[in-house]
N, C-alpha and C positions, 0 to 999 in steps of 0.2 A: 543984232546977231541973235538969231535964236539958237536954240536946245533941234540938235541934228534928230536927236530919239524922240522930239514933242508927242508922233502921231502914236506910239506903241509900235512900230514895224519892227524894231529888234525883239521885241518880245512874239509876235505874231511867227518872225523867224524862226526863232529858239523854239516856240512849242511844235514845228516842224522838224526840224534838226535833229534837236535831243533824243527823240525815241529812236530812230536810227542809228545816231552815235551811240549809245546802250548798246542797243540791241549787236549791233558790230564787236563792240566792248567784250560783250555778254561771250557772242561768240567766238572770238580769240580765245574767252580765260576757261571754256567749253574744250574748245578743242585741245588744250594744252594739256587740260585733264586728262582729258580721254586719251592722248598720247602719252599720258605718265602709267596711265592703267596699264594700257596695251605690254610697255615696254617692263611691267613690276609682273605681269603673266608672263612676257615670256623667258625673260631671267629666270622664273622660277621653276619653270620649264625646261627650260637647259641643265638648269643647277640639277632639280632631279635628275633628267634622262642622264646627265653625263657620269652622273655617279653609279649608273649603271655596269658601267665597266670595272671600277673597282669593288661590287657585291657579288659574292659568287654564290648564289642562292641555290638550292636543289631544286625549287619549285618554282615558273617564272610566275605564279599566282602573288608569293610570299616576296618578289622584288616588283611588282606593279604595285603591291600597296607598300610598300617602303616609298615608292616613288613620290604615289599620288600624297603619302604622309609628309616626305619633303618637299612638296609642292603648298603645300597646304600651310605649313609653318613659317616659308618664304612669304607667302604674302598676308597672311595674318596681319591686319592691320593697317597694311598698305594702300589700299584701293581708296581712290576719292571718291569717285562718279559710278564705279560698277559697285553691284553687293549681289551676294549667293552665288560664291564661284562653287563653280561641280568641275573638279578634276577626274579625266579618266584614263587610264595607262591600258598599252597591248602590249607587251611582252614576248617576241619570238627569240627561238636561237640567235636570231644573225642581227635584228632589227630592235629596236623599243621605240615606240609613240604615245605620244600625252597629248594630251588635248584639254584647253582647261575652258570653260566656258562662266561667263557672268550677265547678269542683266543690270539696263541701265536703273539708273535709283533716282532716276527723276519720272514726273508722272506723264501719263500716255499722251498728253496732247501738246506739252512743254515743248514749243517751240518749233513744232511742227516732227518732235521724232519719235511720235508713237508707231510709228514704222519700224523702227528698229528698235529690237525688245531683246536679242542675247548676244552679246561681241566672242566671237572663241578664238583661239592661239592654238596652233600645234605647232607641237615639235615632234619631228622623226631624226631617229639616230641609228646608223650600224654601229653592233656591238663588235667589239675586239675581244679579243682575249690575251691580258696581258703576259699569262706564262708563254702561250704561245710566240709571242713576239720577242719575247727576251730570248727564249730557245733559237727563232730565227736571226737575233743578231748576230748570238754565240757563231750560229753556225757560219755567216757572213764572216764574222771576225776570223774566227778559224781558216777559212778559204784563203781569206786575205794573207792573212800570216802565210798557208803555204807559198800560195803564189810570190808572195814578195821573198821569201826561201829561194823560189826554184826562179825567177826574174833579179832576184840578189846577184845570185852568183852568174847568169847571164852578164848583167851592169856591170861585174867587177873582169871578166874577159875582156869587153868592150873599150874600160878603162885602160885595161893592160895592152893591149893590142893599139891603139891610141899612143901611148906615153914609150 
């Protein structure tokens, strides 16, 4: 009864196998990166734009860079795989966009992605105005209240007429 592995073939196997299984490895724990990047740009990117609604700035110059500063402070620290994010904010009446852009931090020929050199996230938001929409409930609520005034005392005829 001999030794099944006398000739070397399990080893002959393994140095076929193994850089494969790696390289597979490699790119799972690649990609999971790179989707924690993506998804810590664009939290920080919501977080800004959203607070857009509650800054009521005179200048939209002076709430783009509030923006791009809370963009910037979100992800401070966070990035694995990307480095040198450039955020940029547009600022209109009705709309605000951010855009944050990073490059990859691994080098140009790693693995075949010297091809892709800056990942970007945008975020677009319309802007509200929240005095304005408190004014519009009021006004709602008010209606309501007449109406159910003037559909009250209909409903209590109905009742009586009824009973």
């Amino acid at each position: 009864m001999g030794n099944k592995y006398k000739d070397g073939n399990f080893t002959i196997e393994c140095a076929f196998i193994m850089p494969i299984i790696f390289a597979v490895i490699l790119s799972v724990i690649w990609l999971i990166i790179f989707l924690y990047d993506k998804n810590v740009m664009y939290r920080a990117l919501v977080h800004g734009v959203s607070e857009a609604d509650y800054k009521n700035f005179t200048s939209n110059g002076k709430l783009a860079d509030e923006i791009e500063e809370r963009v910037y402070e979100d992800i401070k620290g966070q990035l694995l795989g990307l480095e040198n994010p450039v955020a940029k904010c547009k600022v209109s009446k009705s709309e605000v966009t951010a855009e944050i852009t990073a490059s990859l931090a691994v080098g140009d020929g790693l693995l075949g992605l010297g091809d892709i050199k800056d990942i970007s996230v945008t975020v677009s938001k319309k802007r509200t105005d929240p005095a304005g929409i408190i004014s519009d409930v009021r006004r709602v609520k008010a209606l309501m209240d007449m109406a159910e005034k003037i559909g009250g005392s209909e409903n209590e005829k109905k009742k009586a007429e009824e009973e």
